[in-house]
C-alpha positions as CSV (number, residue, x, y, z in Angstrom):
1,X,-0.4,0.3,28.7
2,X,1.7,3.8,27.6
3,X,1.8,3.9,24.1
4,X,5.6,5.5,23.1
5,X,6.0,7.2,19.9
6,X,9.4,8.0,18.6
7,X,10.2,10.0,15.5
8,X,13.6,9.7,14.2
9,X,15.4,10.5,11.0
10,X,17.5,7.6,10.5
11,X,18.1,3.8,11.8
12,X,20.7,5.5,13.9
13,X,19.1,8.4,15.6
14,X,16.0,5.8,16.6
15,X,17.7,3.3,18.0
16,X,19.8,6.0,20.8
17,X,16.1,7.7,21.4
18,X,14.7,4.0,22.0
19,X,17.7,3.2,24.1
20,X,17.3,6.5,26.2
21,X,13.3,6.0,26.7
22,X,13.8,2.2,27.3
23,X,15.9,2.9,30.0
24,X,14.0,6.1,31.3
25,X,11.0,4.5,31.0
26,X,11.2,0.6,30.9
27,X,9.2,-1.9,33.0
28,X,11.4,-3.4,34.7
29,X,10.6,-7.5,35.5
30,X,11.7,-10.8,35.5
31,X,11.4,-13.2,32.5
32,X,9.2,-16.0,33.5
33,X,9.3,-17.9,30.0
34,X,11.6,-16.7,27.0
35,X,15.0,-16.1,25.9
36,X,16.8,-15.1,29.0
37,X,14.5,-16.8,31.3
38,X,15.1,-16.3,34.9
39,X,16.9,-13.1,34.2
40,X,15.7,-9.2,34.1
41,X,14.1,-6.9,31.1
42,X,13.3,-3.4,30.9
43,X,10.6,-3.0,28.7
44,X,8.4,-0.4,26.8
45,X,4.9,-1.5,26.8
46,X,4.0,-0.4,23.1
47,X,6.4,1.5,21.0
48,X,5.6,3.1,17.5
49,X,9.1,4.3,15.7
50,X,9.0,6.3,12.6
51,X,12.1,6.6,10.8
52,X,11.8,9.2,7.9
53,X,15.1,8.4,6.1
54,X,15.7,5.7,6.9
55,X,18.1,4.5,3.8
56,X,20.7,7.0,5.4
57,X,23.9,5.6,5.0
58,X,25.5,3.7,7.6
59,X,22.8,1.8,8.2
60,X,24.8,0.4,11.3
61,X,24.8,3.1,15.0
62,X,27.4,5.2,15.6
63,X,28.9,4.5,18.6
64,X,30.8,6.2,21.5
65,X,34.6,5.0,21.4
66,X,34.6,2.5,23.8
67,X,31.0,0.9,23.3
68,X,30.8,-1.9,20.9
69,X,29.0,-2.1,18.0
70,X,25.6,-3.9,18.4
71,X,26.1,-4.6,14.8
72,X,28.0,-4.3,11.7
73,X,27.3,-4.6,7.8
74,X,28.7,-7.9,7.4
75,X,26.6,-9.1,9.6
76,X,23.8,-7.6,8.3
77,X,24.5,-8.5,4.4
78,X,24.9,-12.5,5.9
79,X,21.6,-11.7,7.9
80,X,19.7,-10.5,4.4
81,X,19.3,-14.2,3.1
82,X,17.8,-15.0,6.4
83,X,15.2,-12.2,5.6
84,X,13.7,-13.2,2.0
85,X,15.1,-16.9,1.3
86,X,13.4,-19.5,2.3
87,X,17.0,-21.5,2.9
88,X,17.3,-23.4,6.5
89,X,20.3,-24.2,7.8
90,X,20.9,-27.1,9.8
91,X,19.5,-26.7,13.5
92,X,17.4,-23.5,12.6
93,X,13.9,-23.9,13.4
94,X,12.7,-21.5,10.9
95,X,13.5,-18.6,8.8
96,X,11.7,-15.6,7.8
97,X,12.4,-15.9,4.2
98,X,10.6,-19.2,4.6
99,X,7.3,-17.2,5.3
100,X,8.1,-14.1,3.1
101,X,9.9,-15.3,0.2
102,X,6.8,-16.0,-1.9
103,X,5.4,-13.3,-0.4
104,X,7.8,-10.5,-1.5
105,X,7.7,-12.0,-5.0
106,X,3.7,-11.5,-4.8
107,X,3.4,-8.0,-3.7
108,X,5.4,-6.9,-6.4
109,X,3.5,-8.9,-9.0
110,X,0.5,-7.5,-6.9
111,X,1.9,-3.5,-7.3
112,X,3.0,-3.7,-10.9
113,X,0.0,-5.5,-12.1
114,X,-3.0,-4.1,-10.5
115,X,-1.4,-0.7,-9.1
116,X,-1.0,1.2,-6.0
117,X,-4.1,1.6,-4.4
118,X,-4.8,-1.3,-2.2
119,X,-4.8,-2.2,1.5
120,X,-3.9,-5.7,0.4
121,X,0.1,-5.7,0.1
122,X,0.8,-7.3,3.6
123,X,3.5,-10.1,4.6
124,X,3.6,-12.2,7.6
125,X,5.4,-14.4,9.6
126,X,4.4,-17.3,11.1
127,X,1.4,-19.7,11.4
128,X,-0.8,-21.4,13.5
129,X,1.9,-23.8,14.6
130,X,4.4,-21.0,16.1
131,X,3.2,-20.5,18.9
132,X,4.7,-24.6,19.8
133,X,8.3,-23.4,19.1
134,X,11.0,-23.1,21.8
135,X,11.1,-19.6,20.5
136,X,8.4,-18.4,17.8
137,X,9.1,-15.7,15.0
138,X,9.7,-12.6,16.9
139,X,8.8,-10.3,13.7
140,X,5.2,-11.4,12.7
141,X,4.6,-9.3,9.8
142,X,5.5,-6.2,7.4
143,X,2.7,-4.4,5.9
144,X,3.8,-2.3,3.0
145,X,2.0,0.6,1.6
146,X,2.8,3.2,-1.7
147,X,2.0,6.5,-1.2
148,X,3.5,9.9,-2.6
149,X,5.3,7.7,-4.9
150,X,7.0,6.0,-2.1
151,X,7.2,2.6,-0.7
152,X,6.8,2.9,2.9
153,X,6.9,-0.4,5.3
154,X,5.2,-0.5,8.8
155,X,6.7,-3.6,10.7
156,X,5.8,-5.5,13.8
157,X,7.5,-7.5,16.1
158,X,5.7,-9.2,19.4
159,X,9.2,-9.3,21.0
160,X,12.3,-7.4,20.1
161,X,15.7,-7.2,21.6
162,X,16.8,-3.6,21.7
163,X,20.3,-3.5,22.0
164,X,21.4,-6.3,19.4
165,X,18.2,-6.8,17.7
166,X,16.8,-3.5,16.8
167,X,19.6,-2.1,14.6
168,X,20.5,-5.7,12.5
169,X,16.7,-6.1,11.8
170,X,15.9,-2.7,10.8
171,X,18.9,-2.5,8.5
172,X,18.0,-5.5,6.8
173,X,14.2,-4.5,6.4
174,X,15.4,-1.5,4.8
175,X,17.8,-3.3,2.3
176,X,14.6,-5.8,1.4
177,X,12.5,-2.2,0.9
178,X,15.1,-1.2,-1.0
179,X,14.9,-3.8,-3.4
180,X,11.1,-4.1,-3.2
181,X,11.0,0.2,-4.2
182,X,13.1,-0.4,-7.1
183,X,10.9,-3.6,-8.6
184,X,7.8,-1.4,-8.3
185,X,9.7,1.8,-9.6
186,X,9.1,4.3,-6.5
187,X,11.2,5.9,-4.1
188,X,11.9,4.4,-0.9
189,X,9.7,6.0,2.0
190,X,9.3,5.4,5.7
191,X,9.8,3.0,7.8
192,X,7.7,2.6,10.7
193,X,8.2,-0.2,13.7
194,X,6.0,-1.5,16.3
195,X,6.4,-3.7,19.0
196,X,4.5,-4.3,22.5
197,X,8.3,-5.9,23.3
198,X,10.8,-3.9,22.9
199,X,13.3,-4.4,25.7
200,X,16.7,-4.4,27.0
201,X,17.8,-7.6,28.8
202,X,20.0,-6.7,32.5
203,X,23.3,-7.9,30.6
204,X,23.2,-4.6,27.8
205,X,22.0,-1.7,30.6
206,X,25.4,-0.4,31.2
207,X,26.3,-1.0,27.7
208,X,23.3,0.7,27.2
209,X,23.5,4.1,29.6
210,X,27.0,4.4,28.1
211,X,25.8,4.5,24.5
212,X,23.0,6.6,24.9
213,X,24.8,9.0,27.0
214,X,23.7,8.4,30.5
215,X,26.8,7.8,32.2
């Protein structure tokens, strides 16, 4: 298993440097059982992506002309309640918010009542019974930590669809630390994503090589 690290400075610049190492680098298979099955993934084995600023504004990748956007901010502000409600609608097997709306409520509690210093401020997603679904949660938990009077997120997600997924999830995440670092009264910090499945599915790879600059 490689281990890639990627240091970026916004939500932008990391997801071009993960499509340009996904493709470079990806391991290349067929899906046996998943979203897409019968198709073809490339795929990093373990990826680690720190984003330093990660509240730059757009939140959303800038594009070549030509290349369409994986994403755009009303799709991401419709995507939010998704994120920290536990609302269902009809036909949805699950939400996130219905694993991390109590949660995000109880980490702040947690920070303004007994402080900073604790290893204890973690949120995740799922339960035992996921792993029945057609398709279980594919982010499984954000750990938050404040340091340097910051509010700094480390997320991980067991599957993770580069081209599409990536930028709306990210820029969501942020918008939920952004609201998290003003209950606690900190600045907003880093945010740090992992995944031992982050991929591009066959249908994105020109889409892909175009945006990141390959062809």
């Amino acid at each position: 298993m490689e281990i890639s690290l990627i240091e970026a400075r916004d939500l932008s610049e990391a997801w071009f440097l993960c499509l340009r190492r996904t493709l470079a680098d990806g391991y290349k298979y067929r899906i046996e059982r998943g979203s897409y099955a019968g198709q073809h993934r490339k795929e990093l084995d373990m990826v680690v992506v720190k984003i330093t600023n990660p509240g730059t504004r757009p939140l959303t990748p800038d594009v070549p002309a030509g290349v369409p956007s994986p994403t755009t901010m009303e799709y991401i502000e419709s995507y939010l309640p998704y994120l920290m409600t536990a609302h269902r609608a009809e036909g949805e097997q699950y939400t996130y918010g219905q694993y991390l709306e109590k949660q995000i409520a109880e980490v702040i509690k947690m920070y303004n009542t007994d402080g900073y210093n604790t290893n204890q401020a973690y949120m995740s997603v799922g339960n035992e019974g996921s792993i029945y679904l057609e398709d279980p949660p594919c982010l499984r938990g954000i750990d938050t930590r404040v340091r340097y009077g910051k509010l700094h997120y480390i997320a991980y997600f067991r599957s993770w669809d580069l081209w599409a997924g990536f930028p709306s999830n990210l820029a969501a995440i942020q918008l939920l630390k952004e609201y998290m670092a003003s209950e606690i009264s900190v600045e907003d910090g880093d945010l740090i994503a992992m995944s031992k499945g982050l991929h591009l599915y066959e249908y994105s790879w020109e889409l892909a090589e175009t945006a990141a600059g390959i062809t």
